[in-house]
PLY file of the C-alpha trace (Angstrom):
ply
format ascii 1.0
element vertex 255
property float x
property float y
property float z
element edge 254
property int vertex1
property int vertex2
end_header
0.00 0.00 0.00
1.20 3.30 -0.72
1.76 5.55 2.23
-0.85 8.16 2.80
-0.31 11.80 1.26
0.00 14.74 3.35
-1.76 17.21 1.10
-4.03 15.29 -0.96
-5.51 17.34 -3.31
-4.80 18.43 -6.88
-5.48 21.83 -8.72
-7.34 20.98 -11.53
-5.76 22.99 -14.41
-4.62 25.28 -11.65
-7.14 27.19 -9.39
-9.52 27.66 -11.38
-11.43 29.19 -8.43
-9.50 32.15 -8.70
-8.07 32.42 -12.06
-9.23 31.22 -15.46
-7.85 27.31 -16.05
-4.98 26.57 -17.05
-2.89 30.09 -17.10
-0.01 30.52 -15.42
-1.63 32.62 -12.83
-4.26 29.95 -11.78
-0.80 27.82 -11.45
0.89 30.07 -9.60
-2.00 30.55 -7.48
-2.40 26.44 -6.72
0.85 26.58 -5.85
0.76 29.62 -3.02
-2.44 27.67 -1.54
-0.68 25.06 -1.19
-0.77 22.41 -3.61
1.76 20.49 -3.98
-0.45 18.14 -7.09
-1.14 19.99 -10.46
-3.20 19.06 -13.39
-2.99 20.74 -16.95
-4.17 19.78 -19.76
-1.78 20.42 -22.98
-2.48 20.89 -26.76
-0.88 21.49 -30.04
-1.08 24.57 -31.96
-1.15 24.53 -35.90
2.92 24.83 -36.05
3.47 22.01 -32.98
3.79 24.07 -30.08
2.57 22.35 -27.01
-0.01 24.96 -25.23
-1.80 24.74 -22.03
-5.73 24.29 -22.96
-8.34 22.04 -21.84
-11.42 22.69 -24.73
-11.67 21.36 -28.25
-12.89 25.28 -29.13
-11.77 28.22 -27.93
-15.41 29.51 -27.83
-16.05 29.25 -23.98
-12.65 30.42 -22.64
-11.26 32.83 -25.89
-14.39 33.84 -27.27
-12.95 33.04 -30.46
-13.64 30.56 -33.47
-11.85 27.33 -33.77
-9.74 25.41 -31.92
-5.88 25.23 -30.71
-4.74 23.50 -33.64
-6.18 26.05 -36.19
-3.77 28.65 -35.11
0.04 29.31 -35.08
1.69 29.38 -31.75
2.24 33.34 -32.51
-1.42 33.80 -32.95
-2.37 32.24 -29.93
-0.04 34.67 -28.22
-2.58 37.39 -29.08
-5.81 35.49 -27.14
-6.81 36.06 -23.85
-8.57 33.33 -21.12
-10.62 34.49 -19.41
-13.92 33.57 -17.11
-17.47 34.29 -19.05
-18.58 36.46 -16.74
-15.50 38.83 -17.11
-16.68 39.05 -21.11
-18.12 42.47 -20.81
-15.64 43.85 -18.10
-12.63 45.58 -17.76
-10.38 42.37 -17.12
-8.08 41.34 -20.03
-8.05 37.87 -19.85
-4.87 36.20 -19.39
-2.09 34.62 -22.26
-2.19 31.22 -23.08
0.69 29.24 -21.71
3.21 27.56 -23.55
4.49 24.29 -21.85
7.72 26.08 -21.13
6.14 28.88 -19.19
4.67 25.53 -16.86
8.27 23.58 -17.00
10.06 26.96 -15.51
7.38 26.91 -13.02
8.04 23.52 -11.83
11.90 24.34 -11.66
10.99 27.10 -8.98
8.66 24.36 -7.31
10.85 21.41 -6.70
8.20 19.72 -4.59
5.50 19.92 -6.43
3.92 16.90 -8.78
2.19 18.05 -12.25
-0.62 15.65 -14.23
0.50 16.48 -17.59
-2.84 15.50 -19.80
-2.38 14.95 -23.52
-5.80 16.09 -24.96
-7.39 13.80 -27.67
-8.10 16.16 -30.21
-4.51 16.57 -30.55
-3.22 13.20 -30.76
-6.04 12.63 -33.21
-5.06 15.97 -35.22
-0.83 15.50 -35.39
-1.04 11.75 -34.34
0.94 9.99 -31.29
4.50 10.22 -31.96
4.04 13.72 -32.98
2.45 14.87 -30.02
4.26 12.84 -27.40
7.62 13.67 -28.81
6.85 17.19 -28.71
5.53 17.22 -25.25
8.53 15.17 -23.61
11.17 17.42 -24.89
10.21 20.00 -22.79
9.84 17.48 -19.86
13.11 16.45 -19.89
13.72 19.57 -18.16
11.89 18.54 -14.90
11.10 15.02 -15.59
11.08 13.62 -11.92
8.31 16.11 -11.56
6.10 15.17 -14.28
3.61 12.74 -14.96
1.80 11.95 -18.34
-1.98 11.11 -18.40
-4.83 10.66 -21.14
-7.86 8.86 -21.93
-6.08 7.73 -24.87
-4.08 4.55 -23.90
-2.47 3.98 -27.27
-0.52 7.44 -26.39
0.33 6.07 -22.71
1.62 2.93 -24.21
3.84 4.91 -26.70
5.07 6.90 -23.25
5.69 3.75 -21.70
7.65 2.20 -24.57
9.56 4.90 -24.62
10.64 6.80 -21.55
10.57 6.12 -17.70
8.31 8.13 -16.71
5.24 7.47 -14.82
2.04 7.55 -16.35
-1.75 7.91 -15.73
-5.18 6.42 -17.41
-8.09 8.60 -17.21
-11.55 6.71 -17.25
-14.92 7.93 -17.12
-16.26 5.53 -15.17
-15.44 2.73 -12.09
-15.90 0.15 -13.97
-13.55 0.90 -17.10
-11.32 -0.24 -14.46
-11.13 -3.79 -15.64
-10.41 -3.16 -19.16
-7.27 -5.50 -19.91
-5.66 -2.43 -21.75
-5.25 -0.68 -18.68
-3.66 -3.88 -16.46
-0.98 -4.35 -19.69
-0.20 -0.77 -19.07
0.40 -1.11 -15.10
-0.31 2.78 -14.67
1.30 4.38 -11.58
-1.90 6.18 -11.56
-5.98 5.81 -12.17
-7.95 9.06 -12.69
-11.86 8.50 -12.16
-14.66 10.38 -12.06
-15.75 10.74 -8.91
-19.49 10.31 -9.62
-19.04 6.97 -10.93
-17.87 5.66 -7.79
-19.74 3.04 -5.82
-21.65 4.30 -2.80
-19.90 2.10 -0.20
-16.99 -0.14 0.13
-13.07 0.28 0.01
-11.48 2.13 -3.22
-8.10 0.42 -4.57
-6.40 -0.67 -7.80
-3.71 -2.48 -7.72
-0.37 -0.65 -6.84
-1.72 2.72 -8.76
-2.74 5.45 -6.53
-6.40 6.31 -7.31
-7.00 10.16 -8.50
-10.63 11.52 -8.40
-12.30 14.23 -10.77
-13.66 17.00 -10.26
-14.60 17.63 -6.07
-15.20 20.77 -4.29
-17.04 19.30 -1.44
-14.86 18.74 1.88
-17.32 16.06 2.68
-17.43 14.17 -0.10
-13.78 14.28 -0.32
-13.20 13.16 3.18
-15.44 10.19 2.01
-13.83 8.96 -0.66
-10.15 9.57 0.91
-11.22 7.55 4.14
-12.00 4.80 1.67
-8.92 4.71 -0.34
-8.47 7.16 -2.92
-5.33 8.53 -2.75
-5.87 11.90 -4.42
-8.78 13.87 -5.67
-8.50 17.03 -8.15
-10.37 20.23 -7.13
-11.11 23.59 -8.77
-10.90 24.83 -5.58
-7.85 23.32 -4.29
-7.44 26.45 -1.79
-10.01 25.93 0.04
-9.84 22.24 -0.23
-6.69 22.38 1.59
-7.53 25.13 4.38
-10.69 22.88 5.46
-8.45 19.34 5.39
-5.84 21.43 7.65
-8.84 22.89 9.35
-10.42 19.25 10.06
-6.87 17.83 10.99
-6.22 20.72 13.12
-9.38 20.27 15.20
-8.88 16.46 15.25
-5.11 16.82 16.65
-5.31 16.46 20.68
-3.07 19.12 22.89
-3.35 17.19 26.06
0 1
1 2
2 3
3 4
4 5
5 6
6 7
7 8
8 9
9 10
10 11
11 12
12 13
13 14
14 15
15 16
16 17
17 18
18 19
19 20
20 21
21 22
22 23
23 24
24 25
25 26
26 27
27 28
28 29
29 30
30 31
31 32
32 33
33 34
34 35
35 36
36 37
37 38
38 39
39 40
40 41
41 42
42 43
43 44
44 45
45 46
46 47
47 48
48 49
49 50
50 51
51 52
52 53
53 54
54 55
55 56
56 57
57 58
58 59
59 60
60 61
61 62
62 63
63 64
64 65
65 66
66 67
67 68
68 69
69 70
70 71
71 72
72 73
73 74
74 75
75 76
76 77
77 78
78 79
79 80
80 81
81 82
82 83
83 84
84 85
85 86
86 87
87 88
88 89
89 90
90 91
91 92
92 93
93 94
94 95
95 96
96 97
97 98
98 99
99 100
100 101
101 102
102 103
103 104
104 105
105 106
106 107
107 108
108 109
109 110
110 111
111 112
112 113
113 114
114 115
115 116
116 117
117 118
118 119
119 120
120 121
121 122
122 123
123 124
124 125
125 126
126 127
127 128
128 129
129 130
130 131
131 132
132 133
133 134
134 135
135 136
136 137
137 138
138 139
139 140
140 141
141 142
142 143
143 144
144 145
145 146
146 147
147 148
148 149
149 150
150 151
151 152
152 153
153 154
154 155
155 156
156 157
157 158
158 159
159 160
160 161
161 162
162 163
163 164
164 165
165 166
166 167
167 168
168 169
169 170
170 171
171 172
172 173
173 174
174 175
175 176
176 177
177 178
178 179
179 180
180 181
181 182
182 183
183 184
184 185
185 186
186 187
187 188
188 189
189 190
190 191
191 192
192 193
193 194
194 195
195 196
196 197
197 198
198 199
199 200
200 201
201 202
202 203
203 204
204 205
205 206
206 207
207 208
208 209
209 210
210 211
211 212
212 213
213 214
214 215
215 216
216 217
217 218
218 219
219 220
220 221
221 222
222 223
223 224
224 225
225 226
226 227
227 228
228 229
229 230
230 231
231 232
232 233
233 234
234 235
235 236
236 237
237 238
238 239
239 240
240 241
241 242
242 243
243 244
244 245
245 246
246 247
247 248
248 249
249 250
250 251
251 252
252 253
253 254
């Protein structure tokens, strides 16, 4: 069994709580809460640059037609991310990262963990080798602080195959569990979704250490942790953190 986790939470694509996903300033922000457990989500532009983005469009973060791939890594610089509701204020928006911007992050955070996740539409757009290959030349400049995850196994395989570093399925639901695919692949991590969970009984699979998406409920976290999951990704992950300190605080006798 692994041993328990001190903090364990992950900012999911940052804080997005505070600042739009996946910029640099929701990072930075995870970070000074706390956090020692990131999650981004990365994407190719139109001329193989490796971006932090989560959505096939850019519609609901950009307000802007198309998608990632459509668009040079030099016209991306030009976007802004920002929340909806900030559409018809005064607030800019925020750049889109390149993976660099993240990587140099990391370097200044030597104890910190980041869930790199390769989006779909890009492996399906520039293909695996393309997209792997791109994205683990800029880990090799903090690999013992990255991890690789996707939905897309085929991509985790190629990872596997051909580096050493650890790597994470993302499922959908509990029971994708059992898929043979995922057992070849021996994953140092599952990601779940936490509503797919059974109501009751222990949470374990095999040696990986289970991840749960997407929690912003104290209880329900304290639930699932108390039966096994090992980490569970928040948009809050602030004030995750201040009410697990809270909780351990008040359960910590001074006799």
């Amino acid at each position: 069994m692994s041993p328990a986790i001190s903090k364990p939470f992950v900012g999911h694509r940052g804080y997005p709580a505070a600042y739009p996903e996946n910029t640099l300033a929701s990072v930075e922000a995870a970070l000074r809460a706390g956090a020692e457990y990131l999650e981004v989500d990365v994407q190719l532009s139109r001329d193989g640059q490796p971006v932090l983005f989560h959505d096939r469009t850019l519609e609901r973060l950009c307000r802007q037609s198309g998608s990632i791939h459509d668009y040079d890594w030099s016209r991306l610089q030009d976007f802004r991310v920002s929340y909806q509701r900030q559409a018809d204020s005064q607030t800019a928006g925020y750049p889109i990262p390149h993976l660099s911007e993240l990587i140099g992050v990391l370097n200044a955070w030597p104890q910190v963990t980041a869930f790199i996740e390769l989006k779909r539409i890009s492996l399906e757009r520039f293909g695996i080798a393309a997209m792997v290959d791109t994205v683990l030349q800029q880990l090799v400049k903090a690999p013992s602080q990255c991890v690789i995850i996707s939905y897309a196994q085929d991509a985790l395989a190629y990872v596997r195959e051909n580096t050493r570093l650890p790597i994470g399925v993302v499922i959908d639901n509990w029971a994708e569990r059992t898929q043979p695919s995922i057992a070849e692949l021996e994953p140092e991590y599952l990601f779940c979704d936490i509503d797919s969970l059974p109501a009751s009984g222990s949470l374990a699979f095999g040696h990986s250490r289970l991840v749960v998406f997407e929690c912003t409920d104290p209880c329900q976290a304290e639930a699932v942790l108390a039966r096994g999951v090992d980490l569970v990704e928040t948009f809050a992950i602030g004030e995750m953190l201040s009410a697990y300190k809270g909780k351990n605080a008040a359960g910590t006798s001074t006799d």
